[in-house]
PDBQT receptor file of N, H, CA, C and O in Angstrom, charges set to zero:
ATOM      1  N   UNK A   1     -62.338  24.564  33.965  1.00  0.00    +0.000 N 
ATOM      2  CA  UNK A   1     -63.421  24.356  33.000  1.00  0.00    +0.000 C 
ATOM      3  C   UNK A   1     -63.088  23.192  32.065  1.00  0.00    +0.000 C 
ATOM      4  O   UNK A   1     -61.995  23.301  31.510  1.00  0.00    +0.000 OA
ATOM      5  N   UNK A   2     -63.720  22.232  31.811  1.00  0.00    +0.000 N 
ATOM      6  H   UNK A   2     -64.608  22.144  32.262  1.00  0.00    +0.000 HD
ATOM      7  CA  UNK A   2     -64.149  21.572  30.756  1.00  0.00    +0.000 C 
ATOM      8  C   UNK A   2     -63.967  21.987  29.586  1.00  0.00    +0.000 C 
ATOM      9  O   UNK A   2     -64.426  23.084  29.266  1.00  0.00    +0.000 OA
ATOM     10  N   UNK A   3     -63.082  21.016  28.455  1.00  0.00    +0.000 N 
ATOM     11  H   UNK A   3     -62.709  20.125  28.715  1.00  0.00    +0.000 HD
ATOM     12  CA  UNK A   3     -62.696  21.697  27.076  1.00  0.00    +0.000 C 
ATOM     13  C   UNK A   3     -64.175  21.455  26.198  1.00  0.00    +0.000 C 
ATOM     14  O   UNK A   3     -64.092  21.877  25.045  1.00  0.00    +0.000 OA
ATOM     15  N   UNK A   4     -64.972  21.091  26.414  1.00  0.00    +0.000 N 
ATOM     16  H   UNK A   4     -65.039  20.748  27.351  1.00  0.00    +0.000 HD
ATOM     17  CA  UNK A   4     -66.067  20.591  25.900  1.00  0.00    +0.000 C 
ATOM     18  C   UNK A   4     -67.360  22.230  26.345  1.00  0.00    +0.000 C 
ATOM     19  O   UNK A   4     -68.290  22.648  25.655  1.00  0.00    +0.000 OA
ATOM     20  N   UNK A   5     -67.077  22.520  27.109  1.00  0.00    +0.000 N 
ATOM     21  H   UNK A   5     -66.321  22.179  27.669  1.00  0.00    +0.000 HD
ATOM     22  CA  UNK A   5     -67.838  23.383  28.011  1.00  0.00    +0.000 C 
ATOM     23  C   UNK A   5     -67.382  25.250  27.523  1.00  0.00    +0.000 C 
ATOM     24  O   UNK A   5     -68.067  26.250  27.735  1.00  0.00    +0.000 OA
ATOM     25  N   UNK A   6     -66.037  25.162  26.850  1.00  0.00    +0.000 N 
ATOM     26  H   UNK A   6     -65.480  24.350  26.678  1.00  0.00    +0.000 HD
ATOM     27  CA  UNK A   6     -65.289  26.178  26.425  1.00  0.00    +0.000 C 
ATOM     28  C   UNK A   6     -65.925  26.208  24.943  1.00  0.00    +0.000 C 
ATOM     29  O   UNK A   6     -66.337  27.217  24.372  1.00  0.00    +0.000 OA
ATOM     30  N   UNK A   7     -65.919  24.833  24.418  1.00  0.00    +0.000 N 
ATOM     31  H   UNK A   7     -65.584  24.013  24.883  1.00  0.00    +0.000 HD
ATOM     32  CA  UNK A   7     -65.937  24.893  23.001  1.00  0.00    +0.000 C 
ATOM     33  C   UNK A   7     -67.565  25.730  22.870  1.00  0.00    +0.000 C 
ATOM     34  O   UNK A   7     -67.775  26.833  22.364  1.00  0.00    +0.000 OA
ATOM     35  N   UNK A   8     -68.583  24.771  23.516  1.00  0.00    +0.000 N 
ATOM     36  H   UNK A   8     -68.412  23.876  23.927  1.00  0.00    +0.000 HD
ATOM     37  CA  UNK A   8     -69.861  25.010  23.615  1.00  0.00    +0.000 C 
ATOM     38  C   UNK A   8     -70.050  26.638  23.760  1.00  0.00    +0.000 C 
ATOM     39  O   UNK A   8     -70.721  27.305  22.973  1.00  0.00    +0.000 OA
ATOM     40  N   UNK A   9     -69.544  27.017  24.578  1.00  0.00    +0.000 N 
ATOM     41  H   UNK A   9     -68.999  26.475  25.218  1.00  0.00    +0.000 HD
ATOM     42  CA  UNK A   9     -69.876  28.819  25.279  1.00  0.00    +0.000 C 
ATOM     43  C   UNK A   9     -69.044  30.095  24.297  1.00  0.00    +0.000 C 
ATOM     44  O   UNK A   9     -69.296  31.299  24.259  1.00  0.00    +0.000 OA
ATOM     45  N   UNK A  10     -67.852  29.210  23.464  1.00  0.00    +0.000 N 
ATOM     46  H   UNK A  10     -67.647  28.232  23.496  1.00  0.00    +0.000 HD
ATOM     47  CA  UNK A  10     -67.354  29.787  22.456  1.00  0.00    +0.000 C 
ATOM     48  C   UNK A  10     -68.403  29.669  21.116  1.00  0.00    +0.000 C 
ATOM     49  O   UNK A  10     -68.592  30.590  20.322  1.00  0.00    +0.000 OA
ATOM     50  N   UNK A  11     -68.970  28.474  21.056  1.00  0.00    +0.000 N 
ATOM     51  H   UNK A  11     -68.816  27.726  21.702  1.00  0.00    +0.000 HD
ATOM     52  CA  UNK A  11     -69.934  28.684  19.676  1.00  0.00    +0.000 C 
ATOM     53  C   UNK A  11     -71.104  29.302  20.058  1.00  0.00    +0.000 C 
ATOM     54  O   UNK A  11     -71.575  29.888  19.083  1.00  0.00    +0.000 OA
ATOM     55  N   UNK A  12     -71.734  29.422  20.974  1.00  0.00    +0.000 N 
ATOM     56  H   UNK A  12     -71.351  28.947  21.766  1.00  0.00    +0.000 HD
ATOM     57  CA  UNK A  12     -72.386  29.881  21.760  1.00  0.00    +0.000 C 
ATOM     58  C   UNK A  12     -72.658  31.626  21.464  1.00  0.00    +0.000 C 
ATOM     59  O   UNK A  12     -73.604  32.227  20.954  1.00  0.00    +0.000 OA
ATOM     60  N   UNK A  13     -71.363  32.075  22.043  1.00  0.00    +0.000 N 
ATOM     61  H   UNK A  13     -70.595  31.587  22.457  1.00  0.00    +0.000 HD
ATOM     62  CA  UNK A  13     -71.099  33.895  21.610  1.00  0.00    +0.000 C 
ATOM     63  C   UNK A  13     -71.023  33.871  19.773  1.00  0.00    +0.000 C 
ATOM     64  O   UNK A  13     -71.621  34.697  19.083  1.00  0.00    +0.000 OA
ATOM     65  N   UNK A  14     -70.179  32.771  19.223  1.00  0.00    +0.000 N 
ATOM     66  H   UNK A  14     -69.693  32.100  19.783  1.00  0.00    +0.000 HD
ATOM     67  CA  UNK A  14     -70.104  33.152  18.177  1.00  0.00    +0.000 C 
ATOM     68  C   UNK A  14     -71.719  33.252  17.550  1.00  0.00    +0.000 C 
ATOM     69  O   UNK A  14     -72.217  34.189  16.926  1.00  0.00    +0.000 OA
ATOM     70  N   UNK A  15     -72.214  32.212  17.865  1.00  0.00    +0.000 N 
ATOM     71  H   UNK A  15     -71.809  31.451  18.372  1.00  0.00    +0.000 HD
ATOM     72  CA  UNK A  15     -73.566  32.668  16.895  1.00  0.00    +0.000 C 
ATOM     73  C   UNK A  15     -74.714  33.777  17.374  1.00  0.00    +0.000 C 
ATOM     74  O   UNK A  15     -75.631  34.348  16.784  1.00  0.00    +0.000 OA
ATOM     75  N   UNK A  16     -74.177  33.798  18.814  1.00  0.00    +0.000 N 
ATOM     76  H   UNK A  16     -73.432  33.334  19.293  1.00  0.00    +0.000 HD
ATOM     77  CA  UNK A  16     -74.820  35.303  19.079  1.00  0.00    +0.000 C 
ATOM     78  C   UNK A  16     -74.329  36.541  17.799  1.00  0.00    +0.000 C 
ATOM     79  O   UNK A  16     -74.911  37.359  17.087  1.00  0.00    +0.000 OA
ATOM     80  N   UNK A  17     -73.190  36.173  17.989  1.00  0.00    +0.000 N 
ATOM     81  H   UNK A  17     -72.718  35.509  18.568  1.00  0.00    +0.000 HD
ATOM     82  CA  UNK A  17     -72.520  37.714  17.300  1.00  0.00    +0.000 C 
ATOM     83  C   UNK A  17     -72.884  38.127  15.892  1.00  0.00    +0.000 C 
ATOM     84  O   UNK A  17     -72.980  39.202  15.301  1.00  0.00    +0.000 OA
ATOM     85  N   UNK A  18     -73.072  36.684  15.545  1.00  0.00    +0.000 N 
ATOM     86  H   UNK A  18     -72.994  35.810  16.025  1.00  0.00    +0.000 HD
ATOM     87  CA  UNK A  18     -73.038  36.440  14.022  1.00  0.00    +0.000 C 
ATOM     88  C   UNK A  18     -74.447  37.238  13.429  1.00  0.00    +0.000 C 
ATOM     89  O   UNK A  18     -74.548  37.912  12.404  1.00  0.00    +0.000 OA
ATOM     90  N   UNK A  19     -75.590  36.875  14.552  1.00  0.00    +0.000 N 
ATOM     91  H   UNK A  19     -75.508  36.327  15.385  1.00  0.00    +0.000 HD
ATOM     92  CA  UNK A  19     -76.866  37.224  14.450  1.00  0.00    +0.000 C 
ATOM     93  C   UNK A  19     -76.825  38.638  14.484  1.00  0.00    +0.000 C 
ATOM     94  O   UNK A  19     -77.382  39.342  13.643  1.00  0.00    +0.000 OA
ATOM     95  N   UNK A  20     -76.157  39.073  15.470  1.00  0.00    +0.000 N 
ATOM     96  H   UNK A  20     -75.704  38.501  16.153  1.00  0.00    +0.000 HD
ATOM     97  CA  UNK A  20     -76.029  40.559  15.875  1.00  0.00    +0.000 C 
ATOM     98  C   UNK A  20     -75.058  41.223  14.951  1.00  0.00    +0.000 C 
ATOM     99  O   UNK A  20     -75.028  42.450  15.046  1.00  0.00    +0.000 OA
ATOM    100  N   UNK A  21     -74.296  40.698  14.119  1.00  0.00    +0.000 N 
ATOM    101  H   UNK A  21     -74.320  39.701  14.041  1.00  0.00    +0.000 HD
ATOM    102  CA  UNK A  21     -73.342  41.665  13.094  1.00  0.00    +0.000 C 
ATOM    103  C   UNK A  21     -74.200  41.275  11.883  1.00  0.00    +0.000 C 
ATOM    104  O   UNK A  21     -74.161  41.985  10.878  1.00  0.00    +0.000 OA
ATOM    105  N   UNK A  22     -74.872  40.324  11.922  1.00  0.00    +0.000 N 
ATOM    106  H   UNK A  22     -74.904  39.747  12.738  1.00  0.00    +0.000 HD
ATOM    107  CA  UNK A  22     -76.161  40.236  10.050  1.00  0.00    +0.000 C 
ATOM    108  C   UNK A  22     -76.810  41.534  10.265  1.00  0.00    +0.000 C 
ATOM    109  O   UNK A  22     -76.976  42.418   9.424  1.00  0.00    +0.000 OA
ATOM    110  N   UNK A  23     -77.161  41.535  11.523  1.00  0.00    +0.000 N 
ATOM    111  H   UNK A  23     -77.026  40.817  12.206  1.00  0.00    +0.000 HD
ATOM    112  CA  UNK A  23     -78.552  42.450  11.514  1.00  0.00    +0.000 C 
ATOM    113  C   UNK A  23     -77.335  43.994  11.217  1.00  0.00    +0.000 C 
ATOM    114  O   UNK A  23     -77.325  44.686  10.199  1.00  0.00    +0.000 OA
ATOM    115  N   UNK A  24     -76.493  44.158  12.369  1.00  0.00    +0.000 N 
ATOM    116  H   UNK A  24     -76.501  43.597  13.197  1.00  0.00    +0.000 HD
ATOM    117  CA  UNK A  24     -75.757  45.252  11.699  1.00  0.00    +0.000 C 
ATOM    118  C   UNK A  24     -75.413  45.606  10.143  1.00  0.00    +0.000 C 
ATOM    119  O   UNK A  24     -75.582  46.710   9.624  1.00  0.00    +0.000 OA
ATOM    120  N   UNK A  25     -74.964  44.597   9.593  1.00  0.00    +0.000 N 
ATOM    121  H   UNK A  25     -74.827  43.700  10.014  1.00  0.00    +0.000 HD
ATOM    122  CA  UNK A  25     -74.460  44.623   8.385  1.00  0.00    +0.000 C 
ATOM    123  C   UNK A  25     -75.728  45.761   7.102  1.00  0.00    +0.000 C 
ATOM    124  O   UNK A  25     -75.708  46.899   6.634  1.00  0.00    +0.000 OA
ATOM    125  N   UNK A  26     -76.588  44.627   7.037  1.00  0.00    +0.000 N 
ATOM    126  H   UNK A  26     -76.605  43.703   7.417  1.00  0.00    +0.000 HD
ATOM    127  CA  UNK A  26     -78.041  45.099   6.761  1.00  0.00    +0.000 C 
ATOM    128  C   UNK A  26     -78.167  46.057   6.889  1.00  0.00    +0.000 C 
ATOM    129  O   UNK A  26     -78.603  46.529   5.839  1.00  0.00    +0.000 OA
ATOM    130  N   UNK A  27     -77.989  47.146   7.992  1.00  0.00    +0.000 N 
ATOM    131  H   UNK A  27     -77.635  46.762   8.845  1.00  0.00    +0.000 HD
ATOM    132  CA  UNK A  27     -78.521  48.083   7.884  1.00  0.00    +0.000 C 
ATOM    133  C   UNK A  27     -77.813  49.065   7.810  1.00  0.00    +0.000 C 
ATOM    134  O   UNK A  27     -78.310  50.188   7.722  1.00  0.00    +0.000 OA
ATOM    135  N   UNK A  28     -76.334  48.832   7.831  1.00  0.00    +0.000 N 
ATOM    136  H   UNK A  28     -75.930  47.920   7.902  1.00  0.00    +0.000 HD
ATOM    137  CA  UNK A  28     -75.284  49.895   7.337  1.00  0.00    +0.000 C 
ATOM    138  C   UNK A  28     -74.437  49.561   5.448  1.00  0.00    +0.000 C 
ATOM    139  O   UNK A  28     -74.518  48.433   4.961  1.00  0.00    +0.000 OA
ATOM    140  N   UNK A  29     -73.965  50.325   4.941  1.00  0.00    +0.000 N 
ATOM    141  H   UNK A  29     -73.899  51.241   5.337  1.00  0.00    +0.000 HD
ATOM    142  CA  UNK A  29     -73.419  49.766   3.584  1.00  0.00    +0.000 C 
ATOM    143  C   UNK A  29     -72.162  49.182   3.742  1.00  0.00    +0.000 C 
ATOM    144  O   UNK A  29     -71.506  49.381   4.765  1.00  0.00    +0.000 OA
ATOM    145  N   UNK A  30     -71.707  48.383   2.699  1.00  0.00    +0.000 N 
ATOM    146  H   UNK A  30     -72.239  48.221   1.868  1.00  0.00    +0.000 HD
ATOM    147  CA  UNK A  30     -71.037  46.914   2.684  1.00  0.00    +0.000 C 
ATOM    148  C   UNK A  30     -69.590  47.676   3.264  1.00  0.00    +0.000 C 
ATOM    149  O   UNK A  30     -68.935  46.979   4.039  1.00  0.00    +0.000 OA
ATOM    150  N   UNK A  31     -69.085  48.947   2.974  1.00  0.00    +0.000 N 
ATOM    151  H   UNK A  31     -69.617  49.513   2.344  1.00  0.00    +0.000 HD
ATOM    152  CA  UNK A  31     -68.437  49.178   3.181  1.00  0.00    +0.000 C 
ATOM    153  C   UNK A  31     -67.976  49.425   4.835  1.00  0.00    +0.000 C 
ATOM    154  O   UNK A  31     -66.865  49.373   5.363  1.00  0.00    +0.000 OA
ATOM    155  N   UNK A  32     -68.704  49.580   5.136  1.00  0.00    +0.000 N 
ATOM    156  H   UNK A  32     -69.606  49.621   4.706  1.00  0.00    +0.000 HD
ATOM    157  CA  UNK A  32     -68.771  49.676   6.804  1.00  0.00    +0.000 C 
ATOM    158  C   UNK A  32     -68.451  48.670   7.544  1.00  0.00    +0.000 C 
ATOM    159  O   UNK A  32     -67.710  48.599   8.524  1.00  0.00    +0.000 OA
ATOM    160  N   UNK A  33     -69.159  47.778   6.918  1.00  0.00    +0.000 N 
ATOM    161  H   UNK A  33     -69.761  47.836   6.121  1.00  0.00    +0.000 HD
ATOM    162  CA  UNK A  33     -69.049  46.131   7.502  1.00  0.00    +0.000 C 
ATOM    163  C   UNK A  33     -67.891  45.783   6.811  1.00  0.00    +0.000 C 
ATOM    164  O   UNK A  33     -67.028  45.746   7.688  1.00  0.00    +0.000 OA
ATOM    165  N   UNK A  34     -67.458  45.550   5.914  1.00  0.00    +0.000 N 
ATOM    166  H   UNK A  34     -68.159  45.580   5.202  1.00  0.00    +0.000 HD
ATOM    167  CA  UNK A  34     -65.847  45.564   5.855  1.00  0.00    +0.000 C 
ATOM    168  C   UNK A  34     -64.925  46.038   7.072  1.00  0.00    +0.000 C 
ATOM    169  O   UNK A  34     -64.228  45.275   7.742  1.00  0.00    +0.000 OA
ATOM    170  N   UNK A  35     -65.052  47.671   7.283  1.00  0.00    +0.000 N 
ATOM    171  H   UNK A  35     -65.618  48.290   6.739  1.00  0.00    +0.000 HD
ATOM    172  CA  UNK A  35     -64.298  48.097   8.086  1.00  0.00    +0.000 C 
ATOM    173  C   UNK A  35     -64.108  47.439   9.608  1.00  0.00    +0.000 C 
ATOM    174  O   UNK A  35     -63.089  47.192  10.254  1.00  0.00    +0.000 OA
ATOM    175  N   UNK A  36     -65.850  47.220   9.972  1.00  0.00    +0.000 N 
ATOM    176  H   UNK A  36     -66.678  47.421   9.448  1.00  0.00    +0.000 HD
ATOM    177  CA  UNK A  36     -66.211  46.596  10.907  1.00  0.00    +0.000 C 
ATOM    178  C   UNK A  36     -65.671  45.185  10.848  1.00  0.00    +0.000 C 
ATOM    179  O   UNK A  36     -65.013  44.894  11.847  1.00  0.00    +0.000 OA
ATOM    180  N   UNK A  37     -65.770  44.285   9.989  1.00  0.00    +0.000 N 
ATOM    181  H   UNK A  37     -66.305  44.520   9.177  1.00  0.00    +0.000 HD
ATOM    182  CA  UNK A  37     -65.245  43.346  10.241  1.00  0.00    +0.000 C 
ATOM    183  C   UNK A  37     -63.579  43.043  10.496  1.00  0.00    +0.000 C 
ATOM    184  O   UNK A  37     -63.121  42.174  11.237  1.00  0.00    +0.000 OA
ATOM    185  N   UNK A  38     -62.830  43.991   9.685  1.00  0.00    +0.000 N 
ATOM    186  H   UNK A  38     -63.203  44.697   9.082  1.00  0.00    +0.000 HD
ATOM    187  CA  UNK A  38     -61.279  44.141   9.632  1.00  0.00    +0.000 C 
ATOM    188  C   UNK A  38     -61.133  44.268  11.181  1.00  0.00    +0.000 C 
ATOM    189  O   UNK A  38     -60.811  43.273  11.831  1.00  0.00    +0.000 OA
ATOM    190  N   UNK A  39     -61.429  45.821  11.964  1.00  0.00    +0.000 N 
ATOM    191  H   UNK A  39     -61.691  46.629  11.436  1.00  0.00    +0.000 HD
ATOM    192  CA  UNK A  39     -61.497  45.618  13.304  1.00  0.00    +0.000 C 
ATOM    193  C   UNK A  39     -61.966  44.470  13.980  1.00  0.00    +0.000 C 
ATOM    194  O   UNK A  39     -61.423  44.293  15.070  1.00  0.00    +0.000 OA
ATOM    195  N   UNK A  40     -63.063  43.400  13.556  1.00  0.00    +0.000 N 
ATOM    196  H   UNK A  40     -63.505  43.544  12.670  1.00  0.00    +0.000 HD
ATOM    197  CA  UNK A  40     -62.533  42.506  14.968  1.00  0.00    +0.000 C 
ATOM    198  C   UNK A  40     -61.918  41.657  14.651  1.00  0.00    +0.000 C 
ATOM    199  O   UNK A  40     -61.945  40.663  15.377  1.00  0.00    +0.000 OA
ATOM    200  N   UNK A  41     -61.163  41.636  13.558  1.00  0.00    +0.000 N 
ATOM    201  H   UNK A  41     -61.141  42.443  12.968  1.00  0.00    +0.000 HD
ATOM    202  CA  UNK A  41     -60.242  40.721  13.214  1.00  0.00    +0.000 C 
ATOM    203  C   UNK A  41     -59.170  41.005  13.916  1.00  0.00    +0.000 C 
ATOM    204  O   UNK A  41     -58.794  40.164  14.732  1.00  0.00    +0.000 OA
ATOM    205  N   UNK A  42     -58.500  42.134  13.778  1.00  0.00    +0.000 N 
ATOM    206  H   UNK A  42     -58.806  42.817  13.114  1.00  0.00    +0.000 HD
ATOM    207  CA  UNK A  42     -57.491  42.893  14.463  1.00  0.00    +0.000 C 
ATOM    208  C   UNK A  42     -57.569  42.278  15.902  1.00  0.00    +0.000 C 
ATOM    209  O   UNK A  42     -56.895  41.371  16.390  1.00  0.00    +0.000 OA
ATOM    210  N   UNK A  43     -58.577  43.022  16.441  1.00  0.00    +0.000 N 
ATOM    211  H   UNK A  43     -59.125  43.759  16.045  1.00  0.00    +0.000 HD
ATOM    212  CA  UNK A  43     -59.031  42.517  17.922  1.00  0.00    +0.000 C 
ATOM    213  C   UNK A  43     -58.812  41.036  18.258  1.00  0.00    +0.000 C 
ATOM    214  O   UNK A  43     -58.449  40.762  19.402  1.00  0.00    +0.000 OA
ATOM    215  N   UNK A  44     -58.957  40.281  17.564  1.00  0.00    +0.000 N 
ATOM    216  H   UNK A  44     -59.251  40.504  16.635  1.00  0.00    +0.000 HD
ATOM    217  CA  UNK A  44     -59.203  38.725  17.975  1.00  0.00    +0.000 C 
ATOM    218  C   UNK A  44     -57.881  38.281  17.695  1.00  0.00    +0.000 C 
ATOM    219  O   UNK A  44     -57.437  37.291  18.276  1.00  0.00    +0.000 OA
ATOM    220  N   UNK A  45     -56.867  39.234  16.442  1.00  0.00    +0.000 N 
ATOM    221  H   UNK A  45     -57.227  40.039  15.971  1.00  0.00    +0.000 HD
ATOM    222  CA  UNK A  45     -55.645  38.756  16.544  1.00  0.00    +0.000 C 
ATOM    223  C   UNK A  45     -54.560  38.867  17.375  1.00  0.00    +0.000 C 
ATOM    224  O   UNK A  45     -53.424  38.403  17.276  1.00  0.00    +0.000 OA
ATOM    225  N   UNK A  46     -55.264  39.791  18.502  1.00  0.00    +0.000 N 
ATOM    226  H   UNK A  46     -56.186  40.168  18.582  1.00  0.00    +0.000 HD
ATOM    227  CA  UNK A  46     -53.835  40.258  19.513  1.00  0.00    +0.000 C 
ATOM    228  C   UNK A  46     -54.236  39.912  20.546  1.00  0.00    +0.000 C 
ATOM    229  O   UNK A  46     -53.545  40.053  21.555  1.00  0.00    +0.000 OA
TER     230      UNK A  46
């Protein structure tokens, strides 16, 4: 693959996700989304 083609399909998911964890966020309390966010931090760090 193409490093150009990685970058693209990586920003790609990210702004999927981003859309899809606003809308989560919203509709659960801040505290959740904290938690939620700590986990995919975790996740993305190992």
């Amino acid at each position: 693959m193409h490093t150009v083609f990685k970058l693209a399909m990586a920003a790609f998911y990210i702004w999927i996700f981003t859309i899809v964890f606003t809308g989560i966020a919203k509709a659960t309390p801040v505290n959740t989304s904290e938690v939620g966010m700590r986990t995919i931090y975790s996740e993305l760090g190992e």
